[in-house]
C-alpha positions, -999 to 999 in steps of 0.1 A, spaced: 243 -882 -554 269 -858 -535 284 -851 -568 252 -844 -586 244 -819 -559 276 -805 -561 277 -800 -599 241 -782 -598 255 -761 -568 286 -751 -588 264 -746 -623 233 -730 -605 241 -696 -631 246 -719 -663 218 -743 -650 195 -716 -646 202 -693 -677 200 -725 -702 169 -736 -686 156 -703 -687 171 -699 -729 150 -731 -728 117 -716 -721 119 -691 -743 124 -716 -773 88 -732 -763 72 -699 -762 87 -687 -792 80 -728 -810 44 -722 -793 38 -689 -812 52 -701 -844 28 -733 -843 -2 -712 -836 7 -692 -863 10 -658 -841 32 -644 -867 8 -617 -883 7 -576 -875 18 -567 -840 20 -600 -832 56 -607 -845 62 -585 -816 57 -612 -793 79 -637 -816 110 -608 -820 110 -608 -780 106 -645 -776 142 -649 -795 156 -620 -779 154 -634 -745 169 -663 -761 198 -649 -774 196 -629 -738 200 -666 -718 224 -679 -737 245 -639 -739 240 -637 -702 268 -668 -701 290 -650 -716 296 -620 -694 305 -610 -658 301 -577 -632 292 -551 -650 280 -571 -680 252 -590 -659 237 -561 -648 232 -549 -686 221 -583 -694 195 -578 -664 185 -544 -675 177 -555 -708 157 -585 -692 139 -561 -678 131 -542 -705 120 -573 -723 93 -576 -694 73 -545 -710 65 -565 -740 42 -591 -724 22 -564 -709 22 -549 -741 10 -581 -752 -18 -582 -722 -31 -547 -732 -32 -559 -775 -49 -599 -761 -79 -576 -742 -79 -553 -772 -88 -581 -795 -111 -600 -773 -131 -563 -772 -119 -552 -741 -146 -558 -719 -140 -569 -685 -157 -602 -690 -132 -614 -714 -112 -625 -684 -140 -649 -671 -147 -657 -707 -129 -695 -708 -108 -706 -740 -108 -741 -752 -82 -757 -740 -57 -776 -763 -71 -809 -758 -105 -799 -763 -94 -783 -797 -75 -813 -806 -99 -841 -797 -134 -821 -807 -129 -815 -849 -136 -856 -857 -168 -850 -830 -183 -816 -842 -181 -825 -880 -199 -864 -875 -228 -840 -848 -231 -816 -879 -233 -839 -911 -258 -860 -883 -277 -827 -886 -272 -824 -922 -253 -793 -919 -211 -785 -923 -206 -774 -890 -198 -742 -894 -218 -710 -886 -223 -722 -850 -211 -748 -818 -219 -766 -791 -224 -756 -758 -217 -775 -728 -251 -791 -728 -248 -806 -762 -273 -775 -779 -262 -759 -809 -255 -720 -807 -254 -697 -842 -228 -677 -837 -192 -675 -855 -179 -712 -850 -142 -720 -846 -117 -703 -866 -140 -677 -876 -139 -637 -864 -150 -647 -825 -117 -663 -822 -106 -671 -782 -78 -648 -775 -62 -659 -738 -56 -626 -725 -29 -630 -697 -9 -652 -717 21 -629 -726 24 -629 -690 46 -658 -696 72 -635 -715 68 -612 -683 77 -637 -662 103 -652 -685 122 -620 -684 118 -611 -647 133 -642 -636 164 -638 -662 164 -601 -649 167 -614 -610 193 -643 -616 216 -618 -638 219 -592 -609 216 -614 -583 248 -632 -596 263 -600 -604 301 -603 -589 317 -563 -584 350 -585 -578 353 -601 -613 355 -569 -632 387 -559 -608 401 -594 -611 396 -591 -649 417 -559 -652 
């Protein structure tokens, strides 16, 4: 145990920047499965592999070095509110688009085999309308169609992403290496 502490106390920088490579890789494989790949939206994707080659980069350099790897961490920030201002955008911008809940994954997952045996029950396709909560049908756009659920603090997670790469990079910045490397 005294050497697994010790290893993670020694590797703390590599531990944390490959971890943090790491979550960039599921947000960038979570935008590619959703398909968020069209428009502006390939913004989100282009900054998703950026601070992946950023994680892994940030290995790679000391003093001086770090603290451009942090700056540009930090500059990758700005895209996931960029990304919060285009989410409230396409969900019309109103206010109540933030108390407005999305399906969540399961719910999208486990409901298809459910809402097309309720609608041929019904004698209708499905579309053109859901469920509510209650069970009652509502016209409206059904899933997939224009009224799609847009999350709208989800680029956040870039944000965050990016701050934290942004704090380890200075905060392991060593003024000493650059003189011991000259």
């Amino acid at each position: 145990m005294r050497s697994l502490l010790s290893f993670v106390h020694d590797k703390m920088y590599l531990l944390i920047m490959l971890l943090l490579a790491g979550g960039f890789v599921v947000l960038l494989a979570e935008l590619l499965l959703t398909d968020h790949t069209q428009g502006i939206q390939m913004v989100a994707v282009l900054a998703s592999v950026a601070g992946i080659l950023l994680g892994l980069a940030a290995l790679f350099f000391k003093g001086t070095g770090r603290l451009a790897v942090a700056a540009l961490f930090l500059a990758l920030s700005i895209t996931g509110i960029v990304g919060v201002w285009e989410h409230t955008e396409a969900r019309g911008g109103e206010e109540e688009a933030f108390r407005r809940p999305s399906p969540s994954a399961f719910q999208l997952v486990s409901n298809p085999l459910q809402e097309s045996n309720e609608g041929n029950e019904r004698g209708e396709s499905g579309e053109g309308g859901e469920r509510n909560e209650q069970g009652e049908f509502r016209e409206g756009p059904g899933r997939g169609e224009s009224e799609e659920a847009v999350p709208p603090l989800s680029p956040l997670g870039l944000s965050g992403l990016a701050l934290i790469g942004a704090v380890v990079a200075a905060g392991y910045y060593d003024a000493g290496a650059e003189k011991k490397s000259s």
